[in-house]
C-alpha positions in Angstrom: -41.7 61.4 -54.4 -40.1 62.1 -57.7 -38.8 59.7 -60.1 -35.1 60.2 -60.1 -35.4 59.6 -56.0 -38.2 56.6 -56.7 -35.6 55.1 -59.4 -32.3 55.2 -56.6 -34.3 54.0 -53.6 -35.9 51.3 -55.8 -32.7 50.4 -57.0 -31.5 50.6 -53.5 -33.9 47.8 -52.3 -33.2 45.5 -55.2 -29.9 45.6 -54.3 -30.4 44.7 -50.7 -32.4 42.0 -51.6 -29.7 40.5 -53.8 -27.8 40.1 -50.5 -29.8 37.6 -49.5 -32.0 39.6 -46.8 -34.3 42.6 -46.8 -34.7 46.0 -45.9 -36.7 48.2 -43.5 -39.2 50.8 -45.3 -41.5 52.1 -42.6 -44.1 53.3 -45.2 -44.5 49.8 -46.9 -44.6 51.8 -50.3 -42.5 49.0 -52.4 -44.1 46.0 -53.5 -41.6 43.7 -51.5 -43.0 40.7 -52.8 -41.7 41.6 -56.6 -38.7 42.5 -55.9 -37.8 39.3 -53.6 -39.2 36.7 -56.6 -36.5 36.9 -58.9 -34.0 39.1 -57.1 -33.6 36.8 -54.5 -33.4 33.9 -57.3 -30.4 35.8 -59.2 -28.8 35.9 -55.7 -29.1 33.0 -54.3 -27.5 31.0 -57.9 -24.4 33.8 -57.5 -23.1 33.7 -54.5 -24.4 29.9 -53.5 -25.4 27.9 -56.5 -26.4 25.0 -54.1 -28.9 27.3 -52.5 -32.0 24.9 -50.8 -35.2 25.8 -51.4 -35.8 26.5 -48.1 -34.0 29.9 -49.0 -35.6 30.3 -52.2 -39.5 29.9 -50.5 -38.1 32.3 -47.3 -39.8 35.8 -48.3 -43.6 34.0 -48.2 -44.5 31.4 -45.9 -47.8 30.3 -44.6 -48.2 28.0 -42.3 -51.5 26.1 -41.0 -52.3 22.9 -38.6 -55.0 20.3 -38.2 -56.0 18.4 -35.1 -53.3 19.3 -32.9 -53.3 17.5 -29.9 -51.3 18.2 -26.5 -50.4 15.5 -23.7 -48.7 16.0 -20.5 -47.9 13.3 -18.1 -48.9 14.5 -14.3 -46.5 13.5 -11.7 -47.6 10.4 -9.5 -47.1 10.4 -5.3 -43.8 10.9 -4.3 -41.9 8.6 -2.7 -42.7 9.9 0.7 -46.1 10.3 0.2 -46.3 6.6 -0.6 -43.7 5.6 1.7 -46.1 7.5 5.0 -49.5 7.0 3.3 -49.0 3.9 2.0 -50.3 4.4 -1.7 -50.2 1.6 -4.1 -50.4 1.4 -7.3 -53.5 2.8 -7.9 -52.2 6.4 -7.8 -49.9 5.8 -10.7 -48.8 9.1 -13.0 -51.8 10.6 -14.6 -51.6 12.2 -18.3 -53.7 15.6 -18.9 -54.3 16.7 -22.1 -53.5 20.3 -22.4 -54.6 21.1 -26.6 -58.0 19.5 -27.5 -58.1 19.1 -31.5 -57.1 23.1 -32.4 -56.6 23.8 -36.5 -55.9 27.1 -38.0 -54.2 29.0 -40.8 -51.9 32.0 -41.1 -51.3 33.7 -44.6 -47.9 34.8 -45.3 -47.8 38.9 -44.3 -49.8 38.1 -41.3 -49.7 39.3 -37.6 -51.4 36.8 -35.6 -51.7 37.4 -31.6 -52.6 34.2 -29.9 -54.9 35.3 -27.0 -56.7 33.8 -23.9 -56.7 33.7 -20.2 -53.7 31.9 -18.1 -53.7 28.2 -18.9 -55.8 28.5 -21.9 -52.6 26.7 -23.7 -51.3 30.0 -25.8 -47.5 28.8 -25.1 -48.1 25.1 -25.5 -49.4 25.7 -29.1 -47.0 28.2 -29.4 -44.5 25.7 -28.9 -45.9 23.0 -31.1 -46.0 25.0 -33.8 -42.4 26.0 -33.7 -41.5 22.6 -32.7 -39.7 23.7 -29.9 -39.3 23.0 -26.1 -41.9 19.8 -26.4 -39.7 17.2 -24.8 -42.0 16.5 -22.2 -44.8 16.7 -24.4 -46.9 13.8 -26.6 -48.1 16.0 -29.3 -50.2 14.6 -33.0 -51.5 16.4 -35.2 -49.9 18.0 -38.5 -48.3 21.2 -39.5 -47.8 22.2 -42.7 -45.6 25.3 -44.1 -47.2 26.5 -47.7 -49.2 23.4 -47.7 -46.0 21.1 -47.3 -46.4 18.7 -44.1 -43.2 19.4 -41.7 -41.7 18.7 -38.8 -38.4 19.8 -36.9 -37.3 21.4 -40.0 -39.5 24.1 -39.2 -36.9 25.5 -37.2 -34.5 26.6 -40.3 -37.3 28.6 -41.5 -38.4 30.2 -38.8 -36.8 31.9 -35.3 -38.5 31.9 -32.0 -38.7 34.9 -30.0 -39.0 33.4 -25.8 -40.9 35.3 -23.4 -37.6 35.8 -21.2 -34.7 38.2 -22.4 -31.7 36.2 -21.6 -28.3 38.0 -22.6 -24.6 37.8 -21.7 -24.6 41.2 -19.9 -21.1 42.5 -20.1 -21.5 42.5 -23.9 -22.7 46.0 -26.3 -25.8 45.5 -28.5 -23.6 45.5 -31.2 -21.2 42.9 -30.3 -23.9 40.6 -29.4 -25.3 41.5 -32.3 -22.3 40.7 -34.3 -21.7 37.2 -32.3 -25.2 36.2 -33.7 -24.9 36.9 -37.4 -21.6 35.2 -37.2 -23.1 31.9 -35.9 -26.9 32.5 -37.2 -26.3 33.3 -41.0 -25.6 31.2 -44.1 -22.1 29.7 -44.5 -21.8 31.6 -48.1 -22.6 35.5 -46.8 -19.5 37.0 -46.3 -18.1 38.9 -43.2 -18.9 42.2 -44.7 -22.4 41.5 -45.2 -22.8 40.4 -41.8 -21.6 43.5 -40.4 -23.7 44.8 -42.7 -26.8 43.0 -41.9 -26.3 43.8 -38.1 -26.3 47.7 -38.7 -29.2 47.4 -41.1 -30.9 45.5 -38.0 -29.4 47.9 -35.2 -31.8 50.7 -37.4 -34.5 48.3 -37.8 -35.4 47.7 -34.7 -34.5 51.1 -33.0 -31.1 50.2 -31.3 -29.0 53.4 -32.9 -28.7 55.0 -29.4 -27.8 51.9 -27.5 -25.3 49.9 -30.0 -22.3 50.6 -28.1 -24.2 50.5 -24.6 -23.6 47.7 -22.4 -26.4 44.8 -22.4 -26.3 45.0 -18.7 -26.0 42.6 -15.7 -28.7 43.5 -12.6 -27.1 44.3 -9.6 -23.7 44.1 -10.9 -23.7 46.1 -14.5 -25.5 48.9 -15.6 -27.2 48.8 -19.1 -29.9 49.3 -21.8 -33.6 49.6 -20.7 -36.4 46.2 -20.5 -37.5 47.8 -23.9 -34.7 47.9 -25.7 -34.2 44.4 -24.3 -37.0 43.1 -25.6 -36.0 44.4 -28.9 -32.8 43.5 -28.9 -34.3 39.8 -28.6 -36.1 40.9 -31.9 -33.2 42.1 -33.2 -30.8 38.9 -32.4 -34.0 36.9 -34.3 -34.3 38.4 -37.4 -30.5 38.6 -38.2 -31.2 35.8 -40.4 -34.3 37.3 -41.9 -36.7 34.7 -41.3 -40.0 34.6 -43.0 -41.6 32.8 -40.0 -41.5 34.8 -36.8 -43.5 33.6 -33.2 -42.7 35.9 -30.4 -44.2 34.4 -26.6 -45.1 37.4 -25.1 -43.5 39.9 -26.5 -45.0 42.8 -24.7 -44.5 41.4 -21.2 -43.1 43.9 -18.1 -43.3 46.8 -20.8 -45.3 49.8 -20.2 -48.6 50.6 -22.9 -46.0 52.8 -25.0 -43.1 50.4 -25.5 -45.8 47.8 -26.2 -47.0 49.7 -28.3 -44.0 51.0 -30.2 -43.0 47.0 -30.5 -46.2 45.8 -31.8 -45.3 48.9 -34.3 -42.0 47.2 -34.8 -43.7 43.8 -35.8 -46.1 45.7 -37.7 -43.6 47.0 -40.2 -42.0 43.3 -40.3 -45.0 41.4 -41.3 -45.6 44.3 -44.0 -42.5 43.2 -45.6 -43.9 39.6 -45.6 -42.9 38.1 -42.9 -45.5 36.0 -40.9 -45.7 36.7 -37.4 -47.4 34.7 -34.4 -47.2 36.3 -30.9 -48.7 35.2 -28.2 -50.1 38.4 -26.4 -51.9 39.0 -22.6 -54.5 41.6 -21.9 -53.2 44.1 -24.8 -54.6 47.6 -24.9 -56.9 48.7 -26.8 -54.2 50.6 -29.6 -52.0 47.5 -29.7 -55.2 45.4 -29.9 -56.0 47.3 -33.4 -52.3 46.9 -34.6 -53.4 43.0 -35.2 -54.6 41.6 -38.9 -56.0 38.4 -37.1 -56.8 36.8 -33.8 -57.0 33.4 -32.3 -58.4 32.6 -29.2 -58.3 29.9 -27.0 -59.8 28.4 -24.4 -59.8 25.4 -22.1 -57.1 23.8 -24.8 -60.0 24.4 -27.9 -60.3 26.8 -30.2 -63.0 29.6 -29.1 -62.3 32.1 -32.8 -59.8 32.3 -35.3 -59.8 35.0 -38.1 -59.6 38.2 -38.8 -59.6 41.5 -36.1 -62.4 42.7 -37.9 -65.3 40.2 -37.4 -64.2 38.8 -34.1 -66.7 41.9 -32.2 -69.1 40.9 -34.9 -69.1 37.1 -34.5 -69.1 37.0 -30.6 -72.5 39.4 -30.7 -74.3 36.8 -32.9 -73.5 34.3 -30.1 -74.9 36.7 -28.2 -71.9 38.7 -25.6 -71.5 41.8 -27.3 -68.9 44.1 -26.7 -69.2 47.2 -24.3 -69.2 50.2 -26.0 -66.0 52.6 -25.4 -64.6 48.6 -23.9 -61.3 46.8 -25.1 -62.1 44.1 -27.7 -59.2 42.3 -25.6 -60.6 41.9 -22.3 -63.9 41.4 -23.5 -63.3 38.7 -25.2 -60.3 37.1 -22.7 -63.4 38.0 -19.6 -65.9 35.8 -21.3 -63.4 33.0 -21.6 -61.8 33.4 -18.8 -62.8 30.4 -15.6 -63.9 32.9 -12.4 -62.6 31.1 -9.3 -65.9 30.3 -7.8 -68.3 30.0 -10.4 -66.9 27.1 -12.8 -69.7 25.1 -13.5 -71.1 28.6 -15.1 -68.0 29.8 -17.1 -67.2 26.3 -18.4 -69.9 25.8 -19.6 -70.2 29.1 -21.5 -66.6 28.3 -22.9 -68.0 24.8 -24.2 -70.6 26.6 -25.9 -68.3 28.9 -27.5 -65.9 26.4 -29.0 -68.6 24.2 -30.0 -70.3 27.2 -32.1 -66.6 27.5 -34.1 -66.3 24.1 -34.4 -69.6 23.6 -35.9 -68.9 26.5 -38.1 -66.0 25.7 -39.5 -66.6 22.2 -39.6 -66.6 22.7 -43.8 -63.5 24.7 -43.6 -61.6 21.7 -42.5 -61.1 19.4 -45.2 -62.0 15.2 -44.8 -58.1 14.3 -46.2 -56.6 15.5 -43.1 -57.5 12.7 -41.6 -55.0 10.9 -43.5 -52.2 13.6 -43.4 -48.7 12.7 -42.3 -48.1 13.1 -38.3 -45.7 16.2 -37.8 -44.5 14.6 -34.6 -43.3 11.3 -35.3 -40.2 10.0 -34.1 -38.4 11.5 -37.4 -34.5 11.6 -38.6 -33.9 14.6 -39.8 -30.4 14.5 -41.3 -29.3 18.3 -41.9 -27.0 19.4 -39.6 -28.4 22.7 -37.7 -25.1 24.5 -37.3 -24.8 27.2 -39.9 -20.8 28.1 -38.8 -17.6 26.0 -39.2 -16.4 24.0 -36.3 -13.4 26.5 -36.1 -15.9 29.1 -37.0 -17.8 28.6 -34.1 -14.7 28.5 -31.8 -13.1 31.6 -32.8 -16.9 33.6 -32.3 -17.5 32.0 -29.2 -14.2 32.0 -28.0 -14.1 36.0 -28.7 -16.9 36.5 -26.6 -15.9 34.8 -23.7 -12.2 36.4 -23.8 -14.4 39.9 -24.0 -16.3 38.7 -20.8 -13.4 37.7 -19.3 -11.9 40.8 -19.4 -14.6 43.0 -19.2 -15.0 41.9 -16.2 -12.4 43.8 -14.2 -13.7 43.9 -10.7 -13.3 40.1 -10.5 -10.3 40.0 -11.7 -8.9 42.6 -9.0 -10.2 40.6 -6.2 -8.9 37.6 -7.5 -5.2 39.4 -7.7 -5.6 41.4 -4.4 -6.3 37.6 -2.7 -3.4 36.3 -4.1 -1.5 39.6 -2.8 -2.8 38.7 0.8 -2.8 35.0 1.3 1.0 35.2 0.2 1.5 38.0 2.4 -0.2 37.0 5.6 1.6 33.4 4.6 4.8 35.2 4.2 4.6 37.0 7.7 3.2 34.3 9.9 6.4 32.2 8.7 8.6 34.7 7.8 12.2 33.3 8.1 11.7 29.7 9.1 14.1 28.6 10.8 15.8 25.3 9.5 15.5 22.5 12.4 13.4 20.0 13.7 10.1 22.0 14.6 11.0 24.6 11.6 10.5 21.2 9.3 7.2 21.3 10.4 6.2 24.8 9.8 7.3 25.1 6.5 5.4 22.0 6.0 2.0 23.3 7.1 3.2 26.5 5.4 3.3 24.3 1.8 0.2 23.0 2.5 -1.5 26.4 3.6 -0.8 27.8 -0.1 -1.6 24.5 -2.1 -5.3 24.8 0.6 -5.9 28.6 -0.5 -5.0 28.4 -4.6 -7.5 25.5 -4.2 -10.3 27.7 -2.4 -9.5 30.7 -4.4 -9.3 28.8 -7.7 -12.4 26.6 -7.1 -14.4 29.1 -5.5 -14.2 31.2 -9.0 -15.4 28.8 -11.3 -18.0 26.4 -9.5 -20.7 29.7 -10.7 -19.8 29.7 -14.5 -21.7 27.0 -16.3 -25.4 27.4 -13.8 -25.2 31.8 -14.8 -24.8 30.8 -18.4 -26.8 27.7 -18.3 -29.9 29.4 -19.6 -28.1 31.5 -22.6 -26.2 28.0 -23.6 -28.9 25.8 -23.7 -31.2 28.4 -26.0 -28.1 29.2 -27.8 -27.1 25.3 -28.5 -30.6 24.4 -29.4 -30.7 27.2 -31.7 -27.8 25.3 -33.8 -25.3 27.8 -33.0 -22.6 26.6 -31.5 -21.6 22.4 -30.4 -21.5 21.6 -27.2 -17.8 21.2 -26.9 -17.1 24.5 -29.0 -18.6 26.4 -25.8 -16.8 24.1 -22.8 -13.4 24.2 -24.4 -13.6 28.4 -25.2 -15.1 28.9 -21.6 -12.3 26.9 -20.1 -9.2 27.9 -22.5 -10.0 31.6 -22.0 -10.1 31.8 -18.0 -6.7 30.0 -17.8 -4.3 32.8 -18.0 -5.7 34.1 -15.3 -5.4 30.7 -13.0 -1.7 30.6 -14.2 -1.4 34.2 -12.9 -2.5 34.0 -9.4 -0.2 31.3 -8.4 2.6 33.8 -9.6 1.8 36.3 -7.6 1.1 34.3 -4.7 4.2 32.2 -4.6 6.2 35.3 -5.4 5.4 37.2 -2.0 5.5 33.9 0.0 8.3 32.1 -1.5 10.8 34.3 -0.6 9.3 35.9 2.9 9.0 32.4 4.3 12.9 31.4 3.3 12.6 28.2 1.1 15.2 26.5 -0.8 16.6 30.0 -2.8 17.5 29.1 -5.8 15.3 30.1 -9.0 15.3 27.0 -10.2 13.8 25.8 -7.3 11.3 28.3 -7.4 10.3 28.2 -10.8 9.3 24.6 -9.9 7.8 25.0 -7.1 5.6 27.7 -8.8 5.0 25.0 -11.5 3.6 22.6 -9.2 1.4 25.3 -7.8 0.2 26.7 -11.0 -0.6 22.5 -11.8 -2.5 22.6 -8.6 -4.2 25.6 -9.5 -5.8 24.3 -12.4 -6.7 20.8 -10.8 -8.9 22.8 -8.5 -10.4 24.5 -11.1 -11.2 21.4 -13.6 -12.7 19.9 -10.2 -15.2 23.2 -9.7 -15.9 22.6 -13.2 -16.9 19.1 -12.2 -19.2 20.9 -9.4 -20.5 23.7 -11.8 -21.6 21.5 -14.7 -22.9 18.6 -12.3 -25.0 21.8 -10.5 -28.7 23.1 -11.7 -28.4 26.4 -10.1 -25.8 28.2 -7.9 -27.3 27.6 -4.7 -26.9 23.8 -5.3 -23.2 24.9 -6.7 -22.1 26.6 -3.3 -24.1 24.2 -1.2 -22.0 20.8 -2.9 -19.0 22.2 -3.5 -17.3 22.3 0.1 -18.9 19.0 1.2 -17.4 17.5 -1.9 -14.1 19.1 -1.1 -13.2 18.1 2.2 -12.6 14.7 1.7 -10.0 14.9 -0.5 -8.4 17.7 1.9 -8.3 15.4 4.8 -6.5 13.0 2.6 -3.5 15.1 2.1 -1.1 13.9 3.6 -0.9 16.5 6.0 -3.7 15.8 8.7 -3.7 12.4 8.8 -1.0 9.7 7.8 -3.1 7.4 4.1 -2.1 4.3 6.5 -4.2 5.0 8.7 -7.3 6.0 7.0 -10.0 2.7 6.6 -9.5 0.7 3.3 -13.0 1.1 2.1 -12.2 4.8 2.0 -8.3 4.7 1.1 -9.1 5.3 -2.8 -9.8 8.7 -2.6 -6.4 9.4 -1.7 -5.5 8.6 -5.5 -8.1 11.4 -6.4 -6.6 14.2 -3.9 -4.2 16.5 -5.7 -3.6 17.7 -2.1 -1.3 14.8 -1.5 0.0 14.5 -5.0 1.5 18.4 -4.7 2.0 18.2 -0.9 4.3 15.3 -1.9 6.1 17.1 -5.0 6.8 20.4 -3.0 8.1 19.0 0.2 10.6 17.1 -2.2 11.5 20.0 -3.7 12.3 22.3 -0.5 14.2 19.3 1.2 15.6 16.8 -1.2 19.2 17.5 -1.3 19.2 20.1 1.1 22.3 21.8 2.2 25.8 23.1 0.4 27.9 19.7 -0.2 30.4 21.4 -2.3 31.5 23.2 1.2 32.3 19.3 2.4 30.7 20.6 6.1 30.2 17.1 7.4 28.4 18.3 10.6 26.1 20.2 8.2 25.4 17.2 5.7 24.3 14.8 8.9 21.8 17.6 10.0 20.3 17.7 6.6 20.6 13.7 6.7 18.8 13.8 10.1 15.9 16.4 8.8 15.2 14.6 5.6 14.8 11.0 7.4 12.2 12.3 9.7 10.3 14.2 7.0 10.1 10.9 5.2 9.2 9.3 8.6 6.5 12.1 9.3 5.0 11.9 5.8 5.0 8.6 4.3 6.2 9.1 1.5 9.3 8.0 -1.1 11.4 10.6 -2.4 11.3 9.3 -6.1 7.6 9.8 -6.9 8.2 13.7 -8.2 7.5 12.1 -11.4 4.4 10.1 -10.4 3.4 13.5 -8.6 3.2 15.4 -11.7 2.0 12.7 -14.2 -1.4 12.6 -11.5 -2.0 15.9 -11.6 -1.9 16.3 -15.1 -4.3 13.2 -15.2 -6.3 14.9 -12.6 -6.9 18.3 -14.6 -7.5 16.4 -17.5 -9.8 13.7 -16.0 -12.0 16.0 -14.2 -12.5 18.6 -17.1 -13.3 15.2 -19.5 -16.1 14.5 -16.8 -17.8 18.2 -16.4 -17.7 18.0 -20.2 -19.8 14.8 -20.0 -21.8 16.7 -17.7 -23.1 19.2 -19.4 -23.3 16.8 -23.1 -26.1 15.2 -20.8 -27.6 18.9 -20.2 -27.0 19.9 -23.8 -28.7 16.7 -25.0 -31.7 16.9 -23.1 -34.4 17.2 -25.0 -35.6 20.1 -24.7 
C-alpha cells in the first residue's frame, strides 16, 4: 500500500471512529485499538459531553466469572396425578441444579465458542452471563466486566444474539435495519449517522444484495435465505457497536459454508476488538480452527477452558488423544458426551475430567472471590434501558406497523371483498322491505344481521395480532426498545382506518338495497353506529388476542367468549327473561346497545307529517308501538346507546392493555 492511500484510509477510519462506532477492515491491518483510545474520547466530549463511561470503556471489554451456580425448580405432581394417586406431600417441587461452580475468563478480542453435548448447560451459562432470560432461575456467583463486579447493567454493554431468527416479515433488511438504529442507538447520534451506521452494517455483514429484499413470512411471503437471516440477526446486534457480543448458536440449520462464512464474519468482529462468546454444536473441522479459545462443559462443570491450541494437547496428557485426520470438535464433545446405556461408564469419565481442571486451576482462581459481591442479588438498577424518546419510539414503531399494515395487501382485499358481499347478499335477501307489520321484523333481523357480521369480520381480524408478534415484542421490549404502551397504542391506532372503512362499504350496498329510512342524514348515522360497533368488536378481539398464548388458544376462546353476549342482543331473546344471575352481561353486549340505537333510527319518527296524511301517521303510530312492545326498549336511550359503546371500546382496549403489561412484565 502506498503512503498517500495508507494516510486517506487511515484518516478514513479515525474519522469513523469519531462517530461513535467502528468500521469493517477485513485485513485487520489498523491497529483499531489506537485509534479508538483517544478518538473515541474527542468524540464522545463533542457531540455528548455527559458521555457514561460505559461508552468510553466500549471498544475493550473483558469479562470473567467465579463460582457460578445454576438452580432450577422441577415441577411437583399435578393436580391430577395427586388428585387419582393420592400423593401427599412428600412429592413436593424438587430443585436441580443445572451449573455446578464454573469460573472462566475472556480477553477483550476474543472468540470464545462454548461447546458440549445437549444438556451440558451451554445456554444456561450463556444466559447468566448476559443476564438474560434467568427468571426462572436461582443463580450466585459473580461476573465481572474488566475486573468490575456487575449485574443487569451488563446488558447496555453488550447485545445478545438468540438462537431463533425472529423478524417482522413484510419488512426489507434495510428498513428493519433502520427501525433498529432508530430505537437501539444513543439519544445524541443524529439521524444521518444512523442511516449511516446501518449501510456501514448492511456491508459488514454481507447484506448488499438483499437490503431492499423482503425479510420474508413462510408460507405467506417470499424472502431472504436462513443465512442471510442469521446475519441479519448479527447485523440488527451490532448497530450499536457493542464491545460484548454472545451469539447461542449461531450456526444452527446452516449448511458447512454459511457456517463457515459466519464464523468468518465474527472472526473479523472480534479482530476489531470486540469480545465474542457463541455457543456452538458439533462445528466442522474449518470453523472449529476459526476459534481463539474454547470452553467445554459437561454435566453443568467445567471439563477445559483456554486456548484452541492446547485443548488436543491437554486432553492427551489425560490420556484420550485425538484421532488423527479426526475433528477436534467431536472428539472432544464424544468423550463428554453421556451414551444412553452406558452411564455409570461415561459419568464417570466426565467426573474425572472436570476434577483434573479443577485441580489444575485450583491456583488460577484467586482465595478473595470468596468474598466477591453476588452478581445476582435482588438489585435496583436505576438507568432507564430505553435509548429513544417516548415520542421517538412511537413515531418508529408506529412507522413500522403502518408499513405492515399496508404491505400487507392481500388481507386487506379480503377484508374489503367481505364487506362487498355480506352487504350484498344482505341487500338482496331483503331487497325492498316492505313497510308493515312482518316487514318491521325483517328489517329488524336485517339490522341485526350487519351489526352480527362487522362483529365476526372485525373480531375475526384482530384476535391473531398480538400471539404472531408476541415473540418479536417481548425480545424487542426486553431489549429496552420500545414501552409497552408505545407498541399497543401504534398496533391499534394504525389498523383503525381500515375498521372505519369496512363499515362504509358494507352499509353502503345494504343501506340502500334493503330501503331504510332514505335520508343521508339518516344514513350517515346509521353508518356511525356501525363503524362504533365495528371497533367495539375489535377492542373485544384485542381482549382475546392479548389474554391468548398462541393462536390456537386465540381461535379456540374467541367464539365461546362471543356468544354470550350475542344471545343477549336483544334480538333472540327478550333481557326480561334471561335469569338474574346472568342478566349483567347484557350491560357488556354492544349487540344490544347498537341493535337499540339503529332500530331507533330507522323507526323513530317515521313517516312524512308535513303531508298531514292522518291514516298514514296511525300506521306509523301502530308500527312503532309494537316495535317498542317486541323489543323492550325506550326510545330515549340513543344517547345511553352511544355513551356504552364508546365505554365499551375504550374499556376493553384499557383491559387487553393490562393484558399484555402482565406479559411484558414477566420476568423474563
Amino acid at each position: 500500500m502506498d503512503n498517500g492511500r495508507s494516510r486517506s484510509l487511515l484518516h478514513d477510519r479515525k474519522s469513523s471512529k469519531s462517530r461513535g462506532y467502528s468500521t469493517f477492515d477485513p485485513g485487520g491491518s489498523i491497529d483499531r485499538e489506537i485509534l479508538a483510545s483517544e478518538d473515541l474520547e474527542r468524540s464522545s466530549k463533542r457531540n455528548n459531553p455527559r458521555a457514561t463511561t460505559i461508552e468510553e470503556e466500549r471498544e475493550s471489554l473483558s469479562i470473567s466469572w467465579e463460582n457460578i451456580d445454576v438452580f432450577v425448580e422441577q415441577p411437583g405432581p399435578s393436580f391430577l396425578k395427586r388428585l387419582c394417586f393420592g400423593t401427599g406431600d412428600n412429592e413436593r417441587p424438587t430443585t436441580k441444579q443445572i451449573l455446578f461452580n464454573v469460573s472462566g475468563n475472556v480477553e477483550a478480542g476474543t472468540l470464545l465458542a462454548v461447546m458440549g453435548s445437549s444438556g451440558a448447560g451451554k445456554s444456561t451459562l450463556m444466559n447468566v452471563l448476559a443476564h438474560r432470560n434467568i427468571g426462572q432461575m436461582e443463580v450466585r456467583g459473580t461476573v465481572e466486566v474488566n475486573d468490575r463486579p456487575i449485574g443487569a447493567e451488563i446488558n447496555t454493554k453488550s447485545a445478545y444474539i438468540q438462537q431463533e431468527d425472529i423478524f417482522i416479515g413484510s419488512l426489507t433488511v434495510r428498513e428493519h435495519l433502520t427501525f433498529q438504529a432508530f430505537l437501539r442507538m444513543e439519544k445524541y447520534i443524529p439521524k444521518e449517522q444512523r442511516i449511516e451506521r446501518v449501510e456501514e452494517v448492511i456491508l459488514q455483514l454481507g447484506l448488499s444484495k438483499c437490503a431492499d429484499t423482503y425479510i420474508g413470512i413462510p408460507g405467506r411471503l417470499r424472502g431472504i435465505s436462513g443465512g442471510e437471516k442469521k446475519r441479519l440477526s448479527f447485523a440488527s446486534e451490532i448497530i450499536t457497536d457493542p464491545p460484548l457480543l454472545f451469539a447461542d448458536e449461531p450456526t444452527s440449520g446452516l449448511d458447512s459454508f454459511l457456517a463457515q462464512s459466519l464464523i468468518t464474519a465474527l472472526q473479523q468482529l472480534a479482530a476489531q476488538g470486540r469480545t465474542i462468546i457463541c455457543t456452538i454444536h458439533q462445528p466442522s473441522s474449518e470453523v472449529y480452527a476459526m476459534f481463539d479459545s474454547i470452553l467445554l462443559l459437561a454435566e453443568g462443570r467445567t471439563a477445559y477452558m483456554g486456548s484452541r491450541a492446547d485443548v488436543i494437547q491437554y486432553f492427551e496428557g489425560l490420556g484420550y488423544p485425538c484421532p488423527i485426520n479426526f475433528n477436534p470438535a467431536d472428539h472432544f464433545i464424544h468423550t463428554l458426551a453421556i451414551v444412553p446405556g452406558d452411564e455409570e461408564n461415561c459419568l464417570t469419565r466426565v467426573k474425572v475430567i472436570c476434577d483434573a481442571y479443577r485441580e489444575n486451576n485450583t491456583d488460577s482462581i484467586s482465595s478473595e472471590s470468596l468474598g466477591k459481591q453476588d452478581s445476582f442479588k435482588d438489585e435496583v438498577y436505576t438507568r432507564s434501558p430505553y435509548k429513544a424518546s417516548w415520542c421517538q419510539q412511537f413515531r418508529s414503531v408506529f412507522w413500522r406497523s403502518w408499513l405492515t399494515n399496508n404491505r400487507d395487501v392481500m388481507i386487506f382485499r379480503i377484508r374489503l371483498y367481505q364487506s362487498i358481499f355480506v352487504g350484498l347478499l344482505a341487500g338482496i335477501i331483503y331487497f325492498r322491505t316492505k313497510i308493515n307489520q312482518s316487514g318491521i321484523i325483517n328489517i329488524a333481523g336485517a339490522i341485526f344481521f350487519l351489526i352480527t357480521s362487522t362483529t365476526f369480520n372485525n373480531m375475526g381480524s384482530v384476535i391473531f395480532t398480538f400471539p404472531q408478534e408476541l415473540s418479536v415484542f417481548l425480545r424487542e421490549h426486553h431489549n429496552g426498545m420500545y414501552r409497552s404502551d408505545v407498541y399497543f397504542l401504534c398496533k391499534t391506532t394504525a389498523e383503525a382506518p381500515l375498521f372505519l372503512l369496512n363499515p362504509l362499504f358494507l352499509m353502503a350496498i345494504a343501506y340502500w338495497m334493503i330501503g331504510l329510512r332514505q335520508q343521508i342524514l339518516r344514513f350517515l348515522y346509521a353508518y356511525g353506529i356501525l363503524a362504533l360497533i365495528s371497533m367495539v368488536a375489535v377492542s373485544y378481539g384485542y381482549m382475546i388476542s392479548t389474554l391468548s398464548p398462541t393462536v390456537a388458544t386465540a381461535s379456540s376462546i374467541s367464539a365461546p367468549l362471543l356468544l354470550p353476549l350475542l344471545l343477549l342482543g336483544g334480538f333472540y331473546v327478550k333481557n326480561t327473561t334471561v335469569p338474574v344471575w346472568l342478566s349483567w352481561l347484557h350491560y357488556l353486549s354492544w349487540f344490544s346497545y347498537g341493535f337499540e340505537a339503529m332500530l331507533v333510527n330507522q323507526w323513530n319518527g317515521y313517516g312524512d307529517k308535513t303531508k298531514s296524511n292522518f291514516p298514514m301517521e296511525i300506521v306509523c303510530q301502530i308500527f312503532w308501538n309494537i316495535l317498542i312492545v317486541v323489543y323492550l326498549f325506550p326510545q330515549d336511550n340513543e344517547v345511553i346507546d352511544i355513551y356504552a359503546l364508546l365505554a365499551l371500546t375504550i374499556g376493553f382496549r384499557f383491559i387487553a392493555y393490562l393484558f399484555l403489561l402482565k406479559k411484558a412484565y414477566k420476568k423474563p
